[in-house]
N, C-alpha and C positions, 0 to 999 in steps of 0.2 A: 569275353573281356569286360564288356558291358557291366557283367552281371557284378563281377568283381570291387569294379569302382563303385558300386552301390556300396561296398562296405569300410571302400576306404577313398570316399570323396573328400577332398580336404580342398579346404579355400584357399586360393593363390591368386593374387592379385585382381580378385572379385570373379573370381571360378573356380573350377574343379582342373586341381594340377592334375596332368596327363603321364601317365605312367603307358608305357610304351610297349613292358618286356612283360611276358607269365610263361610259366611253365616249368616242368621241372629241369629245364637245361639255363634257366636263369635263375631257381629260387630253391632251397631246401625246406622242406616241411616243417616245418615251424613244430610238431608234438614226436618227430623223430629225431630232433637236434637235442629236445630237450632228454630224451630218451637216451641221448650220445653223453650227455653233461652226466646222466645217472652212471653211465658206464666206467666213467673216467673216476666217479666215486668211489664204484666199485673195484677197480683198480687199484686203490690207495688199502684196502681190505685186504687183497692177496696180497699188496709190497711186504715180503720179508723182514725191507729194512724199515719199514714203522714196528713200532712198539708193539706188543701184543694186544694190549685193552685199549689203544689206538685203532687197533683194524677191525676188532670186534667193535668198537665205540661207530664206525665207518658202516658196519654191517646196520647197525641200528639207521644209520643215516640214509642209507640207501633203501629200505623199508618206510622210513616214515616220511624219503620225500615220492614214492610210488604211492603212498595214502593220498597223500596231495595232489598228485597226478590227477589219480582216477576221480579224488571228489572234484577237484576244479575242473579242468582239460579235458578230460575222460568226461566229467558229468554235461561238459555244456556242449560237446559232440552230441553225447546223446540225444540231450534236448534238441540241436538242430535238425537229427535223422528223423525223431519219434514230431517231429513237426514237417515233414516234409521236404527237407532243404536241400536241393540238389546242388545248388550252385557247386563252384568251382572255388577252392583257394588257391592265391596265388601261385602257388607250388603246383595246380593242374589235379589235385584229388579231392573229393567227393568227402562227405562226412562221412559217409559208411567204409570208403577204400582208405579212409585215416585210419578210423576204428580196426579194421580186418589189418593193417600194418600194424598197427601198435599192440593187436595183441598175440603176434605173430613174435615181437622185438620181447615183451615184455615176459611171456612164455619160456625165450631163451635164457633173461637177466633171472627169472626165478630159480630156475634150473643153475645157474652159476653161484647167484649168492648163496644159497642153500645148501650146495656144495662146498663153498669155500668155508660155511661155518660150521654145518657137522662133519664134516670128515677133515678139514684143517684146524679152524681155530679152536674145537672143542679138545679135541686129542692135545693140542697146544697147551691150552688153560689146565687141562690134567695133570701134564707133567708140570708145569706152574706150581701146583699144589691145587686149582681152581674146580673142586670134582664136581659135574652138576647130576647126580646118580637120580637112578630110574626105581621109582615107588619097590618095585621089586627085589631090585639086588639090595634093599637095604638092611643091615643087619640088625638085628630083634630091638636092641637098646633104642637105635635109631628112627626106624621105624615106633615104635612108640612115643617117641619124643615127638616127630611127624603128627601123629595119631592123634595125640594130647593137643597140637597146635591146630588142628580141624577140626577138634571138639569144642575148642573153647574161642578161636580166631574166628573160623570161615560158617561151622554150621549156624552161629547161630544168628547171621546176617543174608543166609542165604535162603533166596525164595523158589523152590522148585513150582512149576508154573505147567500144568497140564494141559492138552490138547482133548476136547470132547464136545458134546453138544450143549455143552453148560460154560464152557470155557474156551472161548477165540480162540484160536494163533497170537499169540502173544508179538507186541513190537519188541521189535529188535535192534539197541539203539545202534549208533554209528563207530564202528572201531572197536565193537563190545566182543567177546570171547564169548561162544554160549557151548555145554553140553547135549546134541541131540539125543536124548535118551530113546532106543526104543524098549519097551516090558509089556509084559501081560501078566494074566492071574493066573498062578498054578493051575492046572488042569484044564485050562480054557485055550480054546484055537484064537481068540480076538486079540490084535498085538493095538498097544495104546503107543501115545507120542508124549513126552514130556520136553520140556528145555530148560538146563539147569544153566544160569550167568555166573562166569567167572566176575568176582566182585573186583573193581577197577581200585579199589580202594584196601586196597593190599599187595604185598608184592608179588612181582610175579615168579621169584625164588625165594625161596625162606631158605638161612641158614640153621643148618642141624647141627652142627659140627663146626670148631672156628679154632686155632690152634695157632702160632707163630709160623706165617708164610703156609698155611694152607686151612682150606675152608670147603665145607662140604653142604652142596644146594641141593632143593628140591624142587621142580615147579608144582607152583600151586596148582595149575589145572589137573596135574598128574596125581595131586594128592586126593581131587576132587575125586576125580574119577576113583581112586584106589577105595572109596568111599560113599559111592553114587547110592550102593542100594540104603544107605541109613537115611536116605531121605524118602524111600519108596519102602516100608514095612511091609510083607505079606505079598509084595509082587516080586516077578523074576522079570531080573534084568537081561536081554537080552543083550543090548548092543549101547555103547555110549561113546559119541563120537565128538570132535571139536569142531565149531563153524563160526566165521566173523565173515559180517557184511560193511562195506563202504557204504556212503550214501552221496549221493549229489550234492553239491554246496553252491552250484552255480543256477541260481535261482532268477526268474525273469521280474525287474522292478522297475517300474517308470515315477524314478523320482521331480517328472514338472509335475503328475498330478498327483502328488504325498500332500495331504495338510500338512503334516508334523513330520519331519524328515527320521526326529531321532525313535517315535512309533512305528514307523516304518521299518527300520531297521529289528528293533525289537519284535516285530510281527515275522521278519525273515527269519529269526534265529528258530524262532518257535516251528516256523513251515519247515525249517532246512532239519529237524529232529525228524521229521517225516517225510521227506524227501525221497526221491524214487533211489533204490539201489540197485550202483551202477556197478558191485561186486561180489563175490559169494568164493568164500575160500573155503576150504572143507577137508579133513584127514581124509587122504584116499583111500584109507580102509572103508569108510563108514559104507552101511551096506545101502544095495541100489536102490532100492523102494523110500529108506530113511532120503538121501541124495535126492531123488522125483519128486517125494513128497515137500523137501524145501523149497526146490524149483519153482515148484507150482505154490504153495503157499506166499513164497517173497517176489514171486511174479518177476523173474528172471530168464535171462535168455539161455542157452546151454555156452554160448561165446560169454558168459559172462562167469563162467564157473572155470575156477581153478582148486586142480587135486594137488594136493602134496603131502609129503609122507615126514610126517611128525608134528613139533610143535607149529603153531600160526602165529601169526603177528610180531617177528620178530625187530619191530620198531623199539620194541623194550629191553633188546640188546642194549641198549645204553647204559641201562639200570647196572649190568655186572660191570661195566668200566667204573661206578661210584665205588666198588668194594673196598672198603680199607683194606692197608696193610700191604697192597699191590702196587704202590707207585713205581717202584721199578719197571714196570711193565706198561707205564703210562712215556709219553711228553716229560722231560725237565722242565718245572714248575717254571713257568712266566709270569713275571711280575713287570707291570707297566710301569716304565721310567717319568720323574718329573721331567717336562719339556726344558730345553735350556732356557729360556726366555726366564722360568718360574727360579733359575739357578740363579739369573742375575740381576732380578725382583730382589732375593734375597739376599746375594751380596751387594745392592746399594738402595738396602732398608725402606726398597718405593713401599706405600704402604695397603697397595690394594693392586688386583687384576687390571682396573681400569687406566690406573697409571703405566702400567705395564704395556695395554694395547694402544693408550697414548703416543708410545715412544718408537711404534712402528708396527706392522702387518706381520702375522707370524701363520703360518699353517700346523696343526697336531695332526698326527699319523696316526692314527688308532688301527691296531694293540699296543701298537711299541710304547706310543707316549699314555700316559694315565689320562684317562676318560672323567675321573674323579676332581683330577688335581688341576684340569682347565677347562672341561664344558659344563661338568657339572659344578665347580666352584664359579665360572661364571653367572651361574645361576641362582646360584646362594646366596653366593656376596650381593648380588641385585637385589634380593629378597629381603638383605639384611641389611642395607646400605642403607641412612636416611634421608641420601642425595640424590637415589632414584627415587624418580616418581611415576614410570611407568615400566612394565615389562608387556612384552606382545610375543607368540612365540605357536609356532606350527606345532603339531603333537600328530603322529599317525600311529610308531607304536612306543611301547615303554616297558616298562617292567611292571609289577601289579604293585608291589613297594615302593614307589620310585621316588626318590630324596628330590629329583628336581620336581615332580610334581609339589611334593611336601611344601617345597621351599614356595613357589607360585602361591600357593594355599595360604602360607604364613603372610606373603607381600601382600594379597588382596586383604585377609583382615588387619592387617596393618593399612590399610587402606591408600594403598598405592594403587593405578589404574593397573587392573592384569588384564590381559585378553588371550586369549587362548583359540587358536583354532584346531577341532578336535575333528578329525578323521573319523568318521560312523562306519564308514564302507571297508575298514582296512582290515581285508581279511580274513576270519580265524581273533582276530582281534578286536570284534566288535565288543562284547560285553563286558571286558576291561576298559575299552576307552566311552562306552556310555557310565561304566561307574566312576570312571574321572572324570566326566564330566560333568554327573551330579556332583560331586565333591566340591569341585571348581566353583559350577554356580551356589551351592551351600554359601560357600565363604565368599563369594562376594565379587567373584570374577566375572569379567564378559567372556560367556563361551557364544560362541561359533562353530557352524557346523558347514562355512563353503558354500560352495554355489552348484545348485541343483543340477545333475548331469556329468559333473566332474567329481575324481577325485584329487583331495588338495594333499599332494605327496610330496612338497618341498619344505627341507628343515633349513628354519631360518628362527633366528631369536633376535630381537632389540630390545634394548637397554636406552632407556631417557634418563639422563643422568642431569643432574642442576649443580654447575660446577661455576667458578667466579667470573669468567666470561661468557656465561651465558648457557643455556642448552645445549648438552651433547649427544649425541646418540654413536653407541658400539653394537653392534653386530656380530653374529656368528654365522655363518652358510654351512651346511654340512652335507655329505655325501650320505652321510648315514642315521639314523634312528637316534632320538634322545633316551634310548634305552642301555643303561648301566651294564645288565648282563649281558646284552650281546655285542656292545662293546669290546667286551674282552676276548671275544672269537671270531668279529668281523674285522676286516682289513676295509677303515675308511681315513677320509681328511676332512679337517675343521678350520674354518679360515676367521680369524679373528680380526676385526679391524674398525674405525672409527671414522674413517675415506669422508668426508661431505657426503659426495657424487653416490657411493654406494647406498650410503645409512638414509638417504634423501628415494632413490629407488625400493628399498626394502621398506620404507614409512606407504609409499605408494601402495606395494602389492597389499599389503595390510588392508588401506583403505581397500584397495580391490576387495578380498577376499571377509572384510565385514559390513562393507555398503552397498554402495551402486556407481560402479568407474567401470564400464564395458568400455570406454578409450582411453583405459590410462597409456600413458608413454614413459617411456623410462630412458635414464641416461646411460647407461652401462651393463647393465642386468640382463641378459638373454630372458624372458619370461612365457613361458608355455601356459594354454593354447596358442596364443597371438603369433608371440613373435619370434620364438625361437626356429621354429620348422626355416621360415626364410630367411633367417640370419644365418642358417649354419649350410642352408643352400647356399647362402653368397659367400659364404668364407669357403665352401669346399668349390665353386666357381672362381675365387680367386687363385686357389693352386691351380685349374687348370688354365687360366688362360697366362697363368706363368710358364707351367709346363711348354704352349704351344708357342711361347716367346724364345724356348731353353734356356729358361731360367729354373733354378733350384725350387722343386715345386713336393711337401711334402705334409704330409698325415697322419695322427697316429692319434687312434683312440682307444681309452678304454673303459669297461661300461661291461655290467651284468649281462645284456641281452642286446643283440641287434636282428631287430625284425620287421622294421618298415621298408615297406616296397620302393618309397620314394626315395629315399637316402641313398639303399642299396643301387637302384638304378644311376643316381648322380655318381656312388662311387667307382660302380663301373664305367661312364663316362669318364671320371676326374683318370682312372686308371690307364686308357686306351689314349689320352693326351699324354702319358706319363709320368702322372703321380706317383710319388713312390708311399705307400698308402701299410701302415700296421694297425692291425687290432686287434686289440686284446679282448678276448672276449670270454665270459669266464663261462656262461650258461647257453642258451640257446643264441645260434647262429645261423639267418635264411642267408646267406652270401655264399656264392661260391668261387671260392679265392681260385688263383693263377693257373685259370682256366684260361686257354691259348686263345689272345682275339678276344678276351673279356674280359677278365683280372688278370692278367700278367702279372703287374705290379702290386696285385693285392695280398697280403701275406695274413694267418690269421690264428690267432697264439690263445693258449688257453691256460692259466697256471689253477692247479688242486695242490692243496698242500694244507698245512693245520690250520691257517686261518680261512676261512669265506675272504675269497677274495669282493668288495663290497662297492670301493668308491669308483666311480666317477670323473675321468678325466681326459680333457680333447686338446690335441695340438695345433695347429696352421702355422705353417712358417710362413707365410703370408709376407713374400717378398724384402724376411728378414728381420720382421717384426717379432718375430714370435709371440704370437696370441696363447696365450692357456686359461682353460674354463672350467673349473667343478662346480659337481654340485647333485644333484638327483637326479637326473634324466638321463635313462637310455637311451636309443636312436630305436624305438616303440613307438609305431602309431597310438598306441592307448598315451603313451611320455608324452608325445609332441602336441596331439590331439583331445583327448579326455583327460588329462588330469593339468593339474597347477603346479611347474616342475621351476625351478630358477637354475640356471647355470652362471656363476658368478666368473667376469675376467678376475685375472692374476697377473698384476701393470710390476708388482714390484722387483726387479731386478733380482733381490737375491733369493726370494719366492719363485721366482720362474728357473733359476740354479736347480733347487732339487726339484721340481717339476720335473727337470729335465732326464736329471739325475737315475729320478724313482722309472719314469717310464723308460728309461735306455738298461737300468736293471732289469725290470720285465723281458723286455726281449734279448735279454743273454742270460737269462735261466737256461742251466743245462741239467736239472734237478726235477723241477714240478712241471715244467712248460709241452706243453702239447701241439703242434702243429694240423690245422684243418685243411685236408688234401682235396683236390677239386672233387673223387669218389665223394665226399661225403663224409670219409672215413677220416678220427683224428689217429696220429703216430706221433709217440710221446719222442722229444728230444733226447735222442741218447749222448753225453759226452764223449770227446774225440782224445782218443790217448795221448797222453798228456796234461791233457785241461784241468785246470784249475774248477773243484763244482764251485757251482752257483745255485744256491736255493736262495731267493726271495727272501722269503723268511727266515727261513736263518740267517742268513746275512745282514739284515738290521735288528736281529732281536742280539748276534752276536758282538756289535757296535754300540747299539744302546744299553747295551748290559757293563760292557767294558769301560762306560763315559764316555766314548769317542761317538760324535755324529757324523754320518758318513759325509759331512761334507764340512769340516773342518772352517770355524770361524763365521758360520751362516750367520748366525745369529748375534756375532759379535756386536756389530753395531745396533742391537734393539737392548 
């Protein structure tokens, strides 16, 4: 137990809080839960009732979040085995008894999605009109047109790359498609090795064929191969097979001794191109000796190799959901609603956003409400307005185009104060957000890069606005990323507002996170590292000693990920007093709910459905009060502890209405919602004859489409 608290020592009242419980009869594994979230992805692939280039779109999703798996999770197991680490996690297993589970689970999930796409959704897409034909069966015409498109497309970008005592083993970059070539020379016993790279920079189905309602694909790798010996004259081919390696991305950095934080990171990107791989997929045809001889070249384990029979890498299923001419077979187009607030902006001619957030506190729902038409117009208008004279604003990730960067960029050489704090560490994202930050400092902005050891993951914006009473400052809190496109596919909330007490805290964390305030204090703000871990101990302390009063004592959170030890242990206490305790939890879950004598009252829901579900939101009824908090933070040791997360209260009366509203529709889904049973195991909510469904999403994307907001009149008085 000992060894464990070395890794999750966290200060409490000038110590180390004591965590009590381990093992796996108190804790789920934290890389098998996440393995459970793939499953449920997987799931939405096989549903019937999704669209066709919906579950195919699903298939690519569950592909390229097991790329992320293996390079994150997967990679930093590694690195603890191949260093020795025997310790114990929470859950009671070993890095290596992870490892041997996970690729036990993962084995299985291959074997499924693989099935589910070529012998369901591909025969599907056929009768669709969607034919994805084999180099072979193509007919002469076709075939030539093929032909024509790898003479003039692919050969003459492509660099066949030998094996011999003149020429290394070639690197092999990360996610890349390569052909094992084996050939020799006519009349010669000596077999040689080549490796031919599928170019990433093309598609990976070319259409041949394209008609009204049907379209005929080829894959590129397929064509390569049909084609392999024009790059080897005078040898015979014997064998040409496909292989893609992962690599690690979870790389060991001690950012207190970086001179230059944002070199640092730039030196990771370049190590992590060469980073150990922690994967090897391979056609199960290719022959055994070709197979050994990768092994041993890319310095892999044999648990580290997976055979499968056909195409690889099928994270590029997305690619056929782009096809034109197939929308029937997609989602009915969404289009994000202007928020009512911006309806009655307009009908009484206020003449800017700021007047708007003047006249009272509003929350936006992202996808429903336009991402556009209120966080990203708050930004603009800041930028454009000649009554701001400062904007300050968290950045982790964005879009590579992104209009609010744009806008920042425009206010600094307008020479208004911008400050910017840029996320280096957020990632996959790093080399978009080191080139916005050059951009930034170019034009004249204060960038910031945080405080060494943390990451700073909370989206917060201020606005200093110089209006005829004096200084104002408006605010936004967000659950989710100031990035435009994934706005429109993640489920989050935006809190807009002008509060003193709040925009007075948010001016703090600021100072925090670009000087030196290691004691700041705040009035309202929950703020991680500091102060939220015991804040939210005291509030989930306060339902139980309601509970043990019998008073109405309850809980309901929800939040991407719950997996700190310390939370889960107080929930199980808050439970075994009586709490009546929901979570909604969309991705990894260590708790194990209403479990007899330990979560009785803990229930624990999980909704998949078209949008990522994304934000952020906690309840306490706290003897009546009702307290409500968004904002970034999971209930994650890395949330509470390693990074800058803010959870923002929600005091205003008709804000905490659909607060309530939103999380009491979560838990009567009888559509997307999932149930996590004490096994470990989720079982999706079936409706009960009779019932009315309930999808989430559809159900406000069906209200906000129609003008009507599901709670009639919110907003009347703003």
């Amino acid at each position: 137990m000992s060894e464990f608290l070395n890794e999750y020592e966290i200060q409490k009242n000038g110590g180390p809080a004591e965590l009590n419980l381990a093992g796996m009869d108190y804790f789920l594994n934290y890389e098998l839960s996440w393995l459970k979230f793939n499953w449920r992805v997987l799931h939405e692939a096989q549903d019937l009732s999704n669209p066709l280039l919906e579950r195919v779109k699903f298939i690519g999703i569950v592909c390229s979040n097991l790329d992320e798996f293996y390079q994150k999770r997967v990679g930093g197991l590694k690195r603890q085995f191949h260093a020795g680490v025997t310790e114990l996690s929470v859950d009671g297993l070993t890095p290596k008894q992870q490892l041997t589970a996970i690729r036990k689970d993962v084995g299985k999930m291959i074997s499924f999605y693989r099935n589910c796409f070529f012998n369901n959704l591909m025969p599907a897409m056929n009768q669709e009109g969607i034919r994805i034909e084999r180099y072979r069966n193509l007919k002469s015409d076709l075939r030539s047109k093929a032909d024509h498109y790898f003479q003039t497309q692919l050969y003459p970008i492509i660099t066949p790359l030998a094996v011999d005592e003149a020429h290394p083993f070639p690197f092999i970059s990360n996610k890349s498609r390569s052909l094992a070539v084996k050939l020799k020379q006519p009349g010669s016993d000596e077999y040689f090795f080549a490796r031919v790279k599928i170019p990433a920079n093309r598609p990976r189905w070319i259409t041949l064929e394209k008609s009204s309602g049907s379209v005929t694909l080829l894959s590129t790798s397929e064509l390569i191969k049909a084609n392999i010996s024009s790059f080897f004259p005078g040898m015979e081919i014997i064998s040409a097979h496909i292989f893609r390696v992962t690599r690690n991305a979870d790389l060991k950095r001690n950012e207190e001794e970086a001179d230059d934080l944002l070199e640092m990171i730039e030196d990771e990107l370049r190590e992590r191109r060469f980073s150990e791989i922690v994967r090897l997929e391979i056609d199960r045809e290719m022959p055994d000796d070709v197979k050994q001889y990768l092994i041993d070249q890319l310095k892999i384990k044999k648990h580290d190799l997976f055979e499968m029979d056909g195409p690889l890498g099928l994270a590029d299923a997305t690619q056929l959901y782009d096809l034109e001419g197939f929308n029937h077979l997609k989602y009915t187009p969404w289009t994000p609603a202007l928020h009512p607030v911006f309806k009655h902006q307009m009908e009484e001619d206020l003449p800017d956003i700021f007047s708007t957030i003047r006249k009272g506190d509003f929350i936006v729902h992202h996808p429903y409400h336009s991402f556009e038409t209120s966080t990203q117009r708050f930004i603009e208008e800041a930028a454009n307005d000649p009554k701001v004279l400062a904007i300050k604003q968290t950045l982790y990730r964005t879009s590579s185009d992104s209009p609010g960067m744009h806008a920042l960029i425009r206010a600094a050489e307008a020479d208004k104060q911008v400050a910017v704090l840029v996320e280096l560490k957020a990632r996959f994202d790093e080399e978009r957000n080191i080139s916005w930050a050059q951009k930034l400092e170019k034009a004249g902005a204060h960038v910031s890069y945080g405080i060494a050891g943390l990451k700073i993951h909370t989206k917060l914006t201020i606005v200093v606005r110089e209006e005829h009473d004096g200084l104002r400052r408006y605010i936004h809190v967000g659950t989710g990323n100031y990035h435009p496109d994934t706005a429109q596919l993640y489920e989050d909330l935006g809190f807009f507002t002008c509060r003193e007490d709040l925009a007075s805290d948010v001016s703090d964390i600021f100072n925090l996170l670009t000087g030196y305030a290691p004691d700041q204090t705040y009035n309202k703000m929950l703020v991680a590292p500091k102060r939220m871990r015991n804040h939210l101990m005291e509030l989930i302390q306060h339902e139980i000693d309601a509970a043990k009063r019998g008073e109405n004592a309850q809980i309901i959170g929800k939040m991407n990920n719950l997996e700190d030890p310390l939370i889960i242990q107080k929930l199980y206490e808050a439970s075994q007093a009586g709490v009546q305790i929901d979570l909604i939890v969309r991705s990894v879950c260590r708790l194990i709910p209403q479990k007899k004598e330990l979560s009785d009252n803990i229930r624990v829901h999980a909704i998949i459905g078209r949008f990522l579900e994304h934000s952020r939101c906690y309840y306490f009824h706290h003897s009546g009060e009702d307290k409500y908090f968004i904002g970034s933070a999971d209930w994650m040791h890395r949330n509470l502890d390693a990074r800058v997360e803010v959870l923002s209260p929600i005091e205003n009366n008709q804000l905490k209405r659909y607060l309530k509203f939103f999380l009491d529709l979560y838990l009567k889904d009888n559509r997307q919602r999932w149930i996590l049973k004490p096994s470990g195991k989720y079982k999706k909510v079936k409706r009960i004859k009779g019932e009315d469904e309930i999808s989430v999403h559809k159900f406000l994307m069906d209200h906000i489409k129609n003008g009507t907001e599901p709670i009639p009149g919110i907003y009347d008085s703003i």
